[in-house]
C-alpha positions in Angstrom: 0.0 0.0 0.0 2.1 3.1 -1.4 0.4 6.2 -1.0 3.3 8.7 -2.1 3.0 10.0 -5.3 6.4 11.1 -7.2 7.9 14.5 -7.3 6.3 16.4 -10.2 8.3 19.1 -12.0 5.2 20.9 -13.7 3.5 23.6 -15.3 3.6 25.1 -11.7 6.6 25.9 -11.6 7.3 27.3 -14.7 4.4 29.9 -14.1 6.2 30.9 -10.6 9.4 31.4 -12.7 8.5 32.9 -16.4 4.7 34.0 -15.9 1.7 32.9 -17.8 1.6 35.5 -20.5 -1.0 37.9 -20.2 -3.0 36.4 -17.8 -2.7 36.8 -14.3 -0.2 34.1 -13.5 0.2 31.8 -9.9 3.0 33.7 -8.6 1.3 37.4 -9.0 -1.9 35.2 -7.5 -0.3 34.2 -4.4 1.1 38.1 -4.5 -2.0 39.6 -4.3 -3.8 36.8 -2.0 -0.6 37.6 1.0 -0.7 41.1 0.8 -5.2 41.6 1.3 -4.6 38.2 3.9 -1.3 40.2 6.0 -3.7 42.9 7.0 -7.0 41.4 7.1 -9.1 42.1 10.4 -9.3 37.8 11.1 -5.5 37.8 10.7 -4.7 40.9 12.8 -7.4 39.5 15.3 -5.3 36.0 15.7 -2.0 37.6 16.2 -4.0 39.5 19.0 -5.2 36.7 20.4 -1.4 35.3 21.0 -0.4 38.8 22.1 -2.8 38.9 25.1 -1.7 35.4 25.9 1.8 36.5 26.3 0.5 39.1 28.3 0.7 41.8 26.1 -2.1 43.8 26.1 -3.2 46.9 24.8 -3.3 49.0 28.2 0.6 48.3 27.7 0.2 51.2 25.4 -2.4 53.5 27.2 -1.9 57.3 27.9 -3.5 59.8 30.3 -5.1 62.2 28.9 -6.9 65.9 30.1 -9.0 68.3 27.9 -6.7 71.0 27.0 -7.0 74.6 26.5 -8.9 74.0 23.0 -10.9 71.3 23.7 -9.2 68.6 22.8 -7.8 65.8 24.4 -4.1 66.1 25.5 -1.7 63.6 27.0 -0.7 64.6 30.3 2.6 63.3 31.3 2.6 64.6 35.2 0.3 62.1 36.4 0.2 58.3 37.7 -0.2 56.0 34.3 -0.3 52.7 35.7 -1.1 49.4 33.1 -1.9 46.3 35.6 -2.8 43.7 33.7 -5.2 40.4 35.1 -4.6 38.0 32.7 -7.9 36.3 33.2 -8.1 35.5 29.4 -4.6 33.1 29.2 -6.4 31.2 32.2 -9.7 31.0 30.6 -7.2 29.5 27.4 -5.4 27.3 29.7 -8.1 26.5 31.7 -10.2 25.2 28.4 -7.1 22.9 26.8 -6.2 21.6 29.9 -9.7 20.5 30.6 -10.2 18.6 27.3 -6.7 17.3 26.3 -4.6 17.7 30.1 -4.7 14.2 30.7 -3.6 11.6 28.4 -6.0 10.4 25.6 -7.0 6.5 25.3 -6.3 4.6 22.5 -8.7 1.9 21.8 -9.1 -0.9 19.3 -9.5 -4.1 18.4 -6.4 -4.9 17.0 -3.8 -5.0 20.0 -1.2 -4.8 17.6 -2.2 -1.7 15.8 -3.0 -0.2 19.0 0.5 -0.5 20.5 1.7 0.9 17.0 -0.6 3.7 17.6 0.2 4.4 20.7 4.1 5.0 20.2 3.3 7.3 17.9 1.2 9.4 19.8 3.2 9.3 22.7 3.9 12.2 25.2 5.5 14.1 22.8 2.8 14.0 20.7 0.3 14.7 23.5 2.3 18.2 24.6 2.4 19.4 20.5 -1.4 18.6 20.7 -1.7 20.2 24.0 -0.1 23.0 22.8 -1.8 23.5 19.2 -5.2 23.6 21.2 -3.9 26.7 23.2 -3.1 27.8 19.7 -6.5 27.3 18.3 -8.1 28.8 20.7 -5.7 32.4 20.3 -6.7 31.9 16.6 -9.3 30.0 16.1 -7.2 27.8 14.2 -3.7 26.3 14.3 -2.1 23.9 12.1 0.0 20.7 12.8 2.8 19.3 10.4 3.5 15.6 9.5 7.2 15.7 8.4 10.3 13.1 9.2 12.6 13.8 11.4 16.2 13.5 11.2 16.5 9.8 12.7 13.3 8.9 10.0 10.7 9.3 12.7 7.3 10.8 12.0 7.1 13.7 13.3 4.3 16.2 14.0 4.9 20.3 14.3 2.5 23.3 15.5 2.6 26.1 13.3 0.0 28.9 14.5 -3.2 30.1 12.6 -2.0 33.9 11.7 1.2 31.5 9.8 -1.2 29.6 7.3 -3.5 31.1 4.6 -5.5 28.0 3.9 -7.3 27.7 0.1 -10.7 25.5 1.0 -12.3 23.1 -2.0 -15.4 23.2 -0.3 -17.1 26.3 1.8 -17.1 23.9 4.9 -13.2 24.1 5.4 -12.8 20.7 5.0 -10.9 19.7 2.2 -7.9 21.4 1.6 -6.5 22.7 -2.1 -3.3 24.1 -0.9 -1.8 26.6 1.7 0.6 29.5 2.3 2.5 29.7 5.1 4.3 32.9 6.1 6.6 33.1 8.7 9.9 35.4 9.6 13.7 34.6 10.1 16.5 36.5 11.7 19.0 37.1 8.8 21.9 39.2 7.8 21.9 41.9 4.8 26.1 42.1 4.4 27.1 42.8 8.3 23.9 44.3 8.6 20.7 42.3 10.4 17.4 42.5 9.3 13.9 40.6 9.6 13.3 37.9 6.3 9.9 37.5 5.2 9.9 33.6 4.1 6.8 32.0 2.2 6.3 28.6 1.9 3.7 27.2 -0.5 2.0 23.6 0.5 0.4 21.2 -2.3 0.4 17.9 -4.0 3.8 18.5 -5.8 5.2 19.3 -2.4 6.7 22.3 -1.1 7.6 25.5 -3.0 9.7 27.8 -0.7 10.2 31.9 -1.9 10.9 34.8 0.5 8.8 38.0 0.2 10.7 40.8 -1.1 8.6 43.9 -0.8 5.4 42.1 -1.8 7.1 40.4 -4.3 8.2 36.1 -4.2 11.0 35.6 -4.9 12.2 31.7 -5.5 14.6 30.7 -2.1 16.7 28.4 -3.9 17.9 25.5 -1.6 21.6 25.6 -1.3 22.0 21.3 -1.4 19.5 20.1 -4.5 19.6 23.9 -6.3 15.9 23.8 -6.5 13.0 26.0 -4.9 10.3 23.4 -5.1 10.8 20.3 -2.3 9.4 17.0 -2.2 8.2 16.0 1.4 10.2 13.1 1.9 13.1 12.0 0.4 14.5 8.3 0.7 18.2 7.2 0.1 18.8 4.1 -1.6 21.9 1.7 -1.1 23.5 3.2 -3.9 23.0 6.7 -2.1 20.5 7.7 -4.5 17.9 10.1 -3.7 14.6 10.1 -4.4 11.9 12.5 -3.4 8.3 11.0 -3.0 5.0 13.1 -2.0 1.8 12.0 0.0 -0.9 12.2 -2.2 -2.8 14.7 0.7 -1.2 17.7 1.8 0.7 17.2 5.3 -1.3 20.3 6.9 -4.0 18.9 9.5 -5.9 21.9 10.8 -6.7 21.8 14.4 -10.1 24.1 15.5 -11.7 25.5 18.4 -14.9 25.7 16.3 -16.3 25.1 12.9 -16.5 29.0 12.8 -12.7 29.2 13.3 -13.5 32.4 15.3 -10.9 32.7 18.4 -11.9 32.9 21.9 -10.1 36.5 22.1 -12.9 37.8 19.5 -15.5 37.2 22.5 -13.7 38.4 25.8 -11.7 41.1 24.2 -13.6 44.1 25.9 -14.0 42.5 29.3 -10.0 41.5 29.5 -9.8 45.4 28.3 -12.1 47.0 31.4 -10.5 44.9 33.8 -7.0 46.1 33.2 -8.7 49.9 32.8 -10.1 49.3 36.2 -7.3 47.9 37.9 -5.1 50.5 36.4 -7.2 53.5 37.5 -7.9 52.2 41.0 -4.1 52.3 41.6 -3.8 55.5 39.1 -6.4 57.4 42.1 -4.6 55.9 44.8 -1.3 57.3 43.8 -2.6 60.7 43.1 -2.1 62.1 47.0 -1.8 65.5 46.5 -5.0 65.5 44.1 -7.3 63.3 46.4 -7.3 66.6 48.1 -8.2 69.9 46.0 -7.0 72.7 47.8 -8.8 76.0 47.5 -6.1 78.7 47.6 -7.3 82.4 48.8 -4.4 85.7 48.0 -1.3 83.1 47.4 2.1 85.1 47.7 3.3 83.8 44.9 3.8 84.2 40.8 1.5 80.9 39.6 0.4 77.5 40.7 3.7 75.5 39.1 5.7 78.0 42.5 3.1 76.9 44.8 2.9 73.2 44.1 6.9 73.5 44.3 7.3 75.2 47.9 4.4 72.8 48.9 6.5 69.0 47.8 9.7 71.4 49.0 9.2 72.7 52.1 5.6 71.5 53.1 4.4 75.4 53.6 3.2 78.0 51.4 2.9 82.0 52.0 0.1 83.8 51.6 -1.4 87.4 52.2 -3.0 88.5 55.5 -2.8 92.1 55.8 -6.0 94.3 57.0 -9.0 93.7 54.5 -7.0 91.1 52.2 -6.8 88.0 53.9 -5.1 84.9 52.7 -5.2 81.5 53.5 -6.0 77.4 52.5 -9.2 75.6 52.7 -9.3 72.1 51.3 -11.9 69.6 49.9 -11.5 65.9 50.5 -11.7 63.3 47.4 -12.2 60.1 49.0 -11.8 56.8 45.9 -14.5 54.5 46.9 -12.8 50.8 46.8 -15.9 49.0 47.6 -17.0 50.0 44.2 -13.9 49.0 42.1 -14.2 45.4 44.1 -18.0 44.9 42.9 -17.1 46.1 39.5 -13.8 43.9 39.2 -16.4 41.3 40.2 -18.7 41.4 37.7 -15.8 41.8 35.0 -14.4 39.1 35.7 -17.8 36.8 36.0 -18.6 38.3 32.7 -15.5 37.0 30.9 -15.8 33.6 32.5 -19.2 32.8 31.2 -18.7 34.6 27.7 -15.9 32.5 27.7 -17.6 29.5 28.7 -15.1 28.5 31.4 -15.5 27.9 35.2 -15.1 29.6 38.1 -12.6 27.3 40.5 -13.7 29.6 43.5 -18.0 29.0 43.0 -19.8 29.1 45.7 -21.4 25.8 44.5 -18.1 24.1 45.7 -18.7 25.4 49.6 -20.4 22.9 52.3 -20.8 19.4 50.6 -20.5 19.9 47.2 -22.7 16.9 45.0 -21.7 15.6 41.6 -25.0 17.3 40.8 -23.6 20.6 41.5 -20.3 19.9 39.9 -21.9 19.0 36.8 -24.0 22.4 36.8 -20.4 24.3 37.4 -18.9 22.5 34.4 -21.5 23.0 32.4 -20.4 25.5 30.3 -17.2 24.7 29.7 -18.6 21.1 28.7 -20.5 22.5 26.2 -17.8 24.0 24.6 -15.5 20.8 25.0 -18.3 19.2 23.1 -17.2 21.7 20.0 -14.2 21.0 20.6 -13.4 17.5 20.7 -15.8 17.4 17.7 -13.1 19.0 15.9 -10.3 17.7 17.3 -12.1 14.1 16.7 -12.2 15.1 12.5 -8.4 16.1 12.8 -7.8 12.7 14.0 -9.0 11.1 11.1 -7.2 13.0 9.0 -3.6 12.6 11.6 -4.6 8.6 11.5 -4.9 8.3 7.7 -1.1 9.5 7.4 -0.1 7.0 10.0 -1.5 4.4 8.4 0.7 5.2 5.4 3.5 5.4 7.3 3.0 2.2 8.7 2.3 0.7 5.7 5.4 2.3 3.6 8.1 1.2 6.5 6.2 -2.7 6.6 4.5 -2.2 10.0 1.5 -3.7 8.6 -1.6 -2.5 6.5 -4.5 -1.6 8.9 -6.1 0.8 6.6 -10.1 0.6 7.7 -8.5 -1.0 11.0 -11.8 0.6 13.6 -9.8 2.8 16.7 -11.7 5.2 19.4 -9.5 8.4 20.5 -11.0 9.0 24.1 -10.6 12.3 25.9 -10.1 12.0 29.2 -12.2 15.5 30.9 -10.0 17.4 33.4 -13.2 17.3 35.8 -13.7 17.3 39.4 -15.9 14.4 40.5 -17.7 12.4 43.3 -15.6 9.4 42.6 -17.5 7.8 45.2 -20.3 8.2 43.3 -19.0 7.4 40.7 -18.0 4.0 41.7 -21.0 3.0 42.9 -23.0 3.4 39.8 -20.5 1.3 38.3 -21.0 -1.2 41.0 -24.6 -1.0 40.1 -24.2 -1.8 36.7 -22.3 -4.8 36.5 -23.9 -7.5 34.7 -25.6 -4.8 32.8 -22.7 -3.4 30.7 -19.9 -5.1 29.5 -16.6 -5.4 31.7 -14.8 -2.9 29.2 -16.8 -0.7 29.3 -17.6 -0.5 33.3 -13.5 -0.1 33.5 -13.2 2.2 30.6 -15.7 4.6 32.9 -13.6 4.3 36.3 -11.9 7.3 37.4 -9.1 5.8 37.9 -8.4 4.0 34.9 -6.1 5.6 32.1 -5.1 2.6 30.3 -8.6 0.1 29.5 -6.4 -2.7 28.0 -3.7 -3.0 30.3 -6.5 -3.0 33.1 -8.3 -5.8 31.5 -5.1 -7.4 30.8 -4.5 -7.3 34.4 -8.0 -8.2 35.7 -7.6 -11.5 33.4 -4.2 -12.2 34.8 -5.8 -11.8 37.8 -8.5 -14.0 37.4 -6.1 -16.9 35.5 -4.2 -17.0 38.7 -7.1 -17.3 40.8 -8.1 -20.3 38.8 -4.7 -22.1 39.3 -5.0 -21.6 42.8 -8.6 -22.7 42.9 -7.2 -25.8 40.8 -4.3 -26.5 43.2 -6.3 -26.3 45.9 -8.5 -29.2 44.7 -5.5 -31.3 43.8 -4.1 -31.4 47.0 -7.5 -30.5 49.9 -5.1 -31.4 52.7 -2.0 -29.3 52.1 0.5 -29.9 54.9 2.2 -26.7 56.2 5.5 -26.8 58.1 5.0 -27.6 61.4 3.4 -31.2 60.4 6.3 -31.9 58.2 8.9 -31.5 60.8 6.3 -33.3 63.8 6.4 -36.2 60.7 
């Protein structure tokens, strides 16, 4: 079962080189496609969702402003400009991936073999790449992952991030891919001088086609071993040292979603995120602000202008002012008092705001006080399940796409052919639980449900198998003893032995 297809050297690339005549031809195509996609609102909205991940926000850039003398806003660079940032939003991301794919995923099948196959593969390695291109879906609504070989021949899997990858759909669903871009930047060196490279990688059947973008324009980034700009995905060595380059016959790009909208989970907690730093910011902005929680109310001040007063005042902690007959001077003051009771029930409401548009949980709720019940738990969760429904919906489509390639691969290096071999990818939710409960229901059920899949629903269980592997061994040995014992009804122990 070969499912590479060989290395074409087609009309493709001759278009990218020479042009197509007068028509518009693929390279001025892809030209125009980059540079509406670089700027595009969706893109500019997943690179913000990575940003305030990272913890950069836009308060980072905020400025304090007064109305000045023509009514127009001015920045004022004499007061407190604090930017706190609550990075409730990368919890809210790292709460939702660790929920769903935190714990390792069960692998189960039929075929022991293919499982065990299966499971090196996706092994922990592969669990913390799909751990991490969740987090990345949910900053962008989409994130890609990679099937290359490594340098040892290994299949490998690598994460590259949704603003990276302009996808080209077949079908309006986004689910059969054409062909993608993928634009990323390098570090690199003009002379002695360094500057930022713009490289552009384009993904199809014939394999990859690799440019760098200078000033809108591709350029072919000829490879500096085989002299060529277009790639085959693998390439195998013979005995004679021969190389060959081979291509799957689908594209190596499996795109991993947080829904089938794509839309990223920044889009809907954007604002919120925003108020609570503005809140959090101005609270400590009006607390810093001493000498203007009190207004002072100046009457005949011996002095030039305000700027000499406000010195003499931080200097020597006294002012001078006019008492003399008729003309009396002195200070009166008015007290601002900042309320904090009413930042607190604000920050409050912020925050359960962005957990429920979100569609996360709250660790703290007071459901979880007293006693809590698996019936309240389950209410908590529910929001967050609902979305972990979308989720692994999407994640479970990716895996079809993730197993077909392994299925090649196993079939190219004579692992065995278990194409339409049946397999179950089983998330195992990061939830808390009344395992007691639990349990018991189990308890309840057997002779009901099958042994597989009473242990496939303990809590405790990670690998069903192993466990029924174990449970059999269990059982076997229990027999022998049973069989033993029957043998030999009147074993002797020691003591009779030596009294004999």
């Amino acid at each position: 079962m070969l499912d590479f297809v060989n290395t074409l050297t087609s009309q493709f690339k001759r278009l990218i080189m020479q042009g197509a005549g007068s028509r518009m031809s693929d390279r001025e195509f892809l030209e125009k496609e980059i540079a509406r996609w670089k700027g595009s609102p969706q893109r500019i909205t997943q690179i913000k969702g990575h940003m305030y991940y990272e913890n950069e926000h836009d308060i980072l850039c905020r400025k304090r402003t007064m109305i000045g003398a023509d009514g127009k806003l001015e920045t004022v660079h004499n007061l407190p400009n604090n930017r706190l940032i609550d990075n409730q939003y990368a919890k809210m991301v790292n709460q939702k991936a660790n929920y769903l794919v935190g714990k390792p995923f069960v692998i189960d099948g039929k075929n022991v073999q293919y499982v065990k196959l299966l499971k090196d593969i996706f092994n922990r390695r592969f669990m913390k790449t799909l751990k991490n291109s969740l987090k990345a879906a949910l900053n962008g609504g989409i994130a890609w992952l990679y099937l290359y070989y490594d340098e040892k021949g290994a299949l490998a899997f690598r994460l590259f991030p949704g603003y990276e990858v302009l996808p080209f759909w077949k079908d309006s669903e986004h689910t059969l891919l054409d062909f993608a871009v993928r634009l990323y930047l390098v570090e690199g060196y003009e002379g002695i001088s360094p500057r930022i490279i713009e490289k552009v990688e384009v993904y199809d059947l014939r394999g990859v086609h690799k440019f760098e973008l200078d000033g809108g324009t591709l350029v072919p980034d000829v490879d500096t071993e085989s002299g060529e700009f277009e790639l085959p995905y693998v390439t195998m060595t013979d005995d004679e040292e021969t190389a060959a380059g081979l291509n799957w016959k689908r594209i190596p790009l499996i795109p991993i979603k947080y829904n089938d909208q794509e839309i990223p989970l920044i889009k809907k907690v954007k604002t919120l995120q925003d108020s609570i730093n503005v809140m959090l910011s101005d609270f400590e902005n009006n607390m810093q602000e001493d000498s203007r929680n009190t207004i002072l109310v100046i009457k005949n001040y011996d002095g030039t202008d305000l700027g000499e007063f406000r010195h003499n005042l931080a200097t020597y902690g006294a002012v001078k002012v006019r008492h003399d007959g008729e003309t009396k001077g002195g200070i009166e003051t008015l007290e601002i008092t900042v309320n904090a009771e009413n930042y607190k029930t604000i920050l409050e409401l912020l925050k359960k705001a962005l957990i429920e548009n979100a569609m996360g949980y709250d660790a703290k709720d007071d459901r979880l006080s007293g006693n809590p019940n698996q019936m309240n738990i389950q209410s908590m969760y529910s929001d967050i399940d609902l979305d972990a429904n979308d989720m692994e919906t999407e994640l479970q489509a990716a895996f079809e796409e993730i197993i077909w390639f392994v299925n090649v691969h196993l079939a190219n290096t004579g692992q065995g052919d278990f194409d339409g071999e049946q397999t179950d990818i089983i998330f195992n939710r990061d939830m808390l639980m009344d395992e007691g409960a639990i349990i018991e229901n189990i308890k309840n059920s057997e002779g009901i449900l099958s042994s597989q899949t009473l242990v496939a629903q303990h809590p405790w269980i990670e690998d069903v198998s192993r466990e029924l592997q174990k449970l059999e061994e269990e059982k076997q040995k229990a027999m022998e003893e049973i069989e033993r014992q029957q043998y030999n009804p009147f074993p002797r122990n020691e003591h009779q032995e030596e009294d004999a």
